[in-house]
TIZALO-547992 format. One line per 5 residues: their letters; for each residue x negated, y, z of C-alpha. Coordinates in steps of 0.25 Angstrom, whole numbers, always signed. Each point is the difference from the previous one (the first is absolute). Layout:
BEGIN
a	X:Y:Z  ...
***
This chain:
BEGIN
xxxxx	-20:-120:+140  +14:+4:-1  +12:-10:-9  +10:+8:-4  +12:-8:-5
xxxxx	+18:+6:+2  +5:+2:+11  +14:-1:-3  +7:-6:+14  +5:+10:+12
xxxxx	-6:-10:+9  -15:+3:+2  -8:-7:+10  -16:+1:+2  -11:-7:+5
xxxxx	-11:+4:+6  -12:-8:+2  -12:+5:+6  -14:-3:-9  -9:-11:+8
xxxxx	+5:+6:+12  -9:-5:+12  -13:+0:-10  +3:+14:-5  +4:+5:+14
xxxxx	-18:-6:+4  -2:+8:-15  +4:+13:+8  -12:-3:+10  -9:-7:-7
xxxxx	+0:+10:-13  -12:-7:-5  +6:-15:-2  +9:+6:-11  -1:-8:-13
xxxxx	-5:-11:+9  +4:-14:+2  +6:+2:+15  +8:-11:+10  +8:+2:+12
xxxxx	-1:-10:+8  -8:-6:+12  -5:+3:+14  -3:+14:+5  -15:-5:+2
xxxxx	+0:+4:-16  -1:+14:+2  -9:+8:-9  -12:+2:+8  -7:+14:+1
xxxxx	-16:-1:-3  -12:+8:+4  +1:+7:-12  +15:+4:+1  +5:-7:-11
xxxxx	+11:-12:+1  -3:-15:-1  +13:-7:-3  +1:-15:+2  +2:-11:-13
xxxxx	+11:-10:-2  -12:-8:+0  -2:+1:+14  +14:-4:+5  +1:-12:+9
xxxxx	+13:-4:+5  +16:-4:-5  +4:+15:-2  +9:+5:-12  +0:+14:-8
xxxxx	+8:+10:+4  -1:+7:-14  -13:+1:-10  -2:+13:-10  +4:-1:-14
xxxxx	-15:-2:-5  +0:-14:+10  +15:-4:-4  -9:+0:-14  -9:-11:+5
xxxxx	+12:-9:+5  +1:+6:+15  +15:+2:+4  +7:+1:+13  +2:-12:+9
xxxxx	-13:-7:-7  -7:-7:+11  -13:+8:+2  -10:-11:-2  +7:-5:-10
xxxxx	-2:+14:-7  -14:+3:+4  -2:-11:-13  +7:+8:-10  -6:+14:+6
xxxxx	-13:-2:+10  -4:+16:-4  +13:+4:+4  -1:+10:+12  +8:-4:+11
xxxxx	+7:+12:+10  +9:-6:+13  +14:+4:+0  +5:+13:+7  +14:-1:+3
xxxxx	+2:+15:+6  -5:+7:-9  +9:-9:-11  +12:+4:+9  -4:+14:+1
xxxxx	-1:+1:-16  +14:-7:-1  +6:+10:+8  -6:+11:-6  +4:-5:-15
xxxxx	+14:-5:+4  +3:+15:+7  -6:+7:-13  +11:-7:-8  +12:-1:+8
xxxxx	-4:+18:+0  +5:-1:-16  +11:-13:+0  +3:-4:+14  +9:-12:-4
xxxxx	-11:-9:+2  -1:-15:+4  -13:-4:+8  -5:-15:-6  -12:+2:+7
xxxxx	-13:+5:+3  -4:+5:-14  +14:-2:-6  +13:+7:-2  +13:+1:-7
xxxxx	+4:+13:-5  +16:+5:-3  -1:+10:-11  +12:-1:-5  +6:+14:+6
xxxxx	-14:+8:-4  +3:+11:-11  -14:-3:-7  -6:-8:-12  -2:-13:+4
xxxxx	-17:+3:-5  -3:+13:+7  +6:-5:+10  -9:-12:+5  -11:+9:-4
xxxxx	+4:+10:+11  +1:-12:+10  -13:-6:-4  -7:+14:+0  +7:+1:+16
xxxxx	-5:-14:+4  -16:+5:-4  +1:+14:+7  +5:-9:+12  -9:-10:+0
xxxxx	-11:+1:-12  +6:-14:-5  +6:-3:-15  +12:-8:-1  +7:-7:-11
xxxxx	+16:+3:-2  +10:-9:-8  +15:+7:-1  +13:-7:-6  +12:-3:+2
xxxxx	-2:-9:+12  -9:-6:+11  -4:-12:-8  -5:+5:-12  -8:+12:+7
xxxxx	-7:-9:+7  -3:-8:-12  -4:+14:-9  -8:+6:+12  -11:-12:-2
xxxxx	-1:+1:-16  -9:+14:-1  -9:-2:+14  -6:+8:+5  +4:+14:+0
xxxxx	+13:-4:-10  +13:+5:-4  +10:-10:-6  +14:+5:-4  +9:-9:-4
xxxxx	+14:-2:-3  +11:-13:-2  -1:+2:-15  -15:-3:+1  +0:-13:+7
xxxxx	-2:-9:-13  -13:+6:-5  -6:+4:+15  +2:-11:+9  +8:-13:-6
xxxxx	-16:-2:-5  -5:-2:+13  -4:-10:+9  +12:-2:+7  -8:-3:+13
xxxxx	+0:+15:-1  +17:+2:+4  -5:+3:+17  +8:-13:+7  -6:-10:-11
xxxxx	-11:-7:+7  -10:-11:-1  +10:-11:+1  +12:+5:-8  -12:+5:-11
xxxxx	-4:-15:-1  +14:-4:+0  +3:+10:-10  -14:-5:-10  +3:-15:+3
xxxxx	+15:+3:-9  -6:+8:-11  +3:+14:+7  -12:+9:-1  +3:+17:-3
xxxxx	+13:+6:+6  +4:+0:-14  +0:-18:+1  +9:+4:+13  +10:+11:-6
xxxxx	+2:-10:-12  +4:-14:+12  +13:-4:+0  +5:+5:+13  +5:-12:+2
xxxxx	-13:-7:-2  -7:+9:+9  +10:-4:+13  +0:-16:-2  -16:+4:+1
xxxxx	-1:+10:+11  +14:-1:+7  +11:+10:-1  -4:+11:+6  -16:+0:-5
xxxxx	+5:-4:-14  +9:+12:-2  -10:+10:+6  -10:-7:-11  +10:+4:-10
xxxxx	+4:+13:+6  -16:+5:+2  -3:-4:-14  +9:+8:-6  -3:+12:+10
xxxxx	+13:-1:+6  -3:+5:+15  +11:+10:+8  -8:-1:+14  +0:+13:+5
xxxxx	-11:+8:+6  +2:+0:+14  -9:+11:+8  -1:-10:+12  -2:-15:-2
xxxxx	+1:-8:+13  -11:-11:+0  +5:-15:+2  -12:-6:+9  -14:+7:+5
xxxxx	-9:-9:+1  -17:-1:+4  -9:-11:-4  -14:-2:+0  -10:-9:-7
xxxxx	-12:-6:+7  -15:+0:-2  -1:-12:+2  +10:-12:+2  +4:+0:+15
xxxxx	+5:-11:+8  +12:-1:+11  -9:-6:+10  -13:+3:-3  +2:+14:-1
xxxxx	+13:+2:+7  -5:+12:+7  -2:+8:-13  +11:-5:-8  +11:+4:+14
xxxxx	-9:+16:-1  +2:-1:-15  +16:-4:+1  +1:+9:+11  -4:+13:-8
xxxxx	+10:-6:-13  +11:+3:+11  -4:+13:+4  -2:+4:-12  +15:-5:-5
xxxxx	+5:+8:+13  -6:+12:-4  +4:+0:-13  +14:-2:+4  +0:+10:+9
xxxxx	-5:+10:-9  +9:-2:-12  +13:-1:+13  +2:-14:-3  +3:-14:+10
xxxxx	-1:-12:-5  +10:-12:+2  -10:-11:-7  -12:-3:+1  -10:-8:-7
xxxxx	-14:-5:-2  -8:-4:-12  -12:-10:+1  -7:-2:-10  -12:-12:+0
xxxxx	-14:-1:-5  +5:-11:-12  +9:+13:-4  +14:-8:+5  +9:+12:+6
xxxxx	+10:-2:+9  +11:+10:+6  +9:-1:+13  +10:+7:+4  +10:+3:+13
xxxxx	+14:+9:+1  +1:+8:+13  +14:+4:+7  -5:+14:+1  -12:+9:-7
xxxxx	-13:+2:+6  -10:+10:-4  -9:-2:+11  -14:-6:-3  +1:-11:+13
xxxxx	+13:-5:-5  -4:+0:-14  -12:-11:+4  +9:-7:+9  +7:-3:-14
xxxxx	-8:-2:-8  -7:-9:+10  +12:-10:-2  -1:+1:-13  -15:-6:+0
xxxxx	+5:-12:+7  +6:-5:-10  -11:+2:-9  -10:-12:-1  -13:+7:+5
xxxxx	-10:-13:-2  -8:+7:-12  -7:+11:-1  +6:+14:-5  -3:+9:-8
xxxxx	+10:+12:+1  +12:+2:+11  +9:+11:-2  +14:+5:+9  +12:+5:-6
xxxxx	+12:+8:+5  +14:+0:-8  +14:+1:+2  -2:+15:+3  +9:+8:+7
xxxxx	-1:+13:+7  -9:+2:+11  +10:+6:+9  +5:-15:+0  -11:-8:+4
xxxxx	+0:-5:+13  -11:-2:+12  +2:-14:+5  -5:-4:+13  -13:-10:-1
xxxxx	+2:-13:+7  -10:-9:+3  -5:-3:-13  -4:-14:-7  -16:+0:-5
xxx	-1:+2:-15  -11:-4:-9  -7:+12:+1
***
């Protein structure tokens, strides 16, 4: 589905966004779920299971037990109410038939590379937002914007066999909006003039930086489409939401955005968490919880060794089985990148978490990123106990 609409601006930026990413990547092995309900999500105990007769028994929705969230559904099972970040049990209820695939990170990698290199061989100015995501800089390509994108889109399926959905116009903001309006497998073109009939109709949840709480915020005043935004008195808006968030309010709204696309964003934190089976104890199940906070920090370490990061501050997230979150921090005189030092600080940072009920997810995080030629291997001392 293409919408063509002017594109009179010099400036044209594109988003891509890949089509179910992770499910259509699982559609590429598994051909004969196509036009299924499928989930990502769970255990790797959900294989499909080869039988006498050859064929593939695929486990059910139905069939999950435990606190795991989807990693991305098909189209057909986003029909029935099953979105990313749904609780799996809590999705069984809306779709128990639904087949149930384990997620497969390398290959997802593998297809991201692949897709990302297809592109960047047409326009090379391209900004990486993720792993099935990116910006594109069109601006100094001497062809129409429409067979443009369809040469792209035509790049990423030889390179990988996936479809992907491209919006392009002036700026990042409003491509990011138009490559959502005509998934999957969409073209939107769009251009300043067009604002009004386009996207002022919309929800304004839809403008990417709006989330739950500013989106509630925004219904409790009588503002519900990016149009009731565009139409707020600036004012208004920055007695509500402070000065800064008010004027960018205003500014989005109106599809004012000069960001440029930068082909190399430098992340803020890296951070790993993970969420329990079941509700674990400091105590009573100290041994697990140190094995399962131990592998957060060599994880976090290997990340920033990777990406060529250290890390001046590090922090913990705990999070308990009534749902209560709480975060911890501590500031380093040097960067570390080093797995030992990494636990050794986050460590501190558990005791001074109150650690009487039981948890439900504990998660590590590194920020304050700077080069990893700065960090700095500091001799261990005898060391105080730590919770775990």
């Amino acid at each position: 589905m293409i919408y063509t609409v002017r594109m009179y601006s010099q400036r044209r930026i594109a988003h891509l966004d890949m089509d179910a990413f992770f499910a259509s990547v699982e559609l590429l092995r598994y051909p004969q779920l196509r036009g299924q309900a499928v989930v990502v999500g769970g255990r790797s105990t959900h294989q499909p299971v080869r039988q006498p007769d050859g064929s593939l028994h695929f486990a059910r929705l139905r069939d999950y037990v435990g606190r795991g969230v989807i990693t991305t559904s098909t189209y057909e099972a986003r029909a029935l109410g099953v979105f990313s970040g749904m609780g799996l049990m809590k999705s069984a209820k809306l779709a128990p038939d639904a087949i149930l695939l384990p997620a497969n990170f390398d290959a997802y990698r593998d297809h991201s590379r692949r897709f990302k290199a297809a592109v960047a061989s047409i326009a090379p100015e391209i900004e990486d937002r993720g792993i099935d995501e990116i910006y594109i800089d069109l601006s100094h390509i001497a062809e129409e914007s429409e067979p443009l994108a369809r040469r792209i889109k035509q790049a990423v399926f030889a390179a990988t066999g996936l479809s992907c959905s491209i919006g392009i116009s002036p700026n990042k903001l409003l491509s990011k909006i138009c490559s959502d309006l005509d998934k999957p497998n969409g073209i939107t073109l769009l251009d300043s003039a067009d604002i009004p009939a386009r996207i002022w109709p919309l929800a304004a949840k839809k403008i990417n930086g709006i989330g739950p709480k500013a989106s509630e915020k925004l219904t409790r005043l009588g503002i519900h489409t990016i149009g009731d935004l565009a139409a707020a008195d600036p004012e208004f808006l920055i007695r509500q939401f402070g000065r800064s968030t008010g004027h960018w309010l205003h500014q989005a709204a109106n599809g004012i955005d000069e960001r440029p696309v930068a082909n190399r964003t430098e992340p803020k934190s890296i951070s790993r968490e993970s969420t329990f089976e079941r509700d674990l104890h400091a105590k009573a199940n100290r041994a697990e919880l140190s094995e399962i906070f131990t592998a957060l920090c060599q994880r976090v370490a290997g990340d920033l060794t990777r990406k060529g990061y250290a890390s001046r501050t590090i922090g913990i997230k705990v999070r308990y089985a009534d749902f209560q979150s709480l975060t911890r921090d501590i500031t380093l005189p040097a960067g570390i990148a080093d797995a030992s030092q990494i636990r050794q600080a986050a460590g501190e940072c558990l005791k001074r978490v109150p650690l009487e009920k039981r948890i439900r997810l504990l998660g590590v995080r590194a920020g304050a990123l700077l080069p990893l030629s700065a960090a700095t291997i500091v001799r261990e001392d005898a060391q105080a106990e730590l919770p775990f």
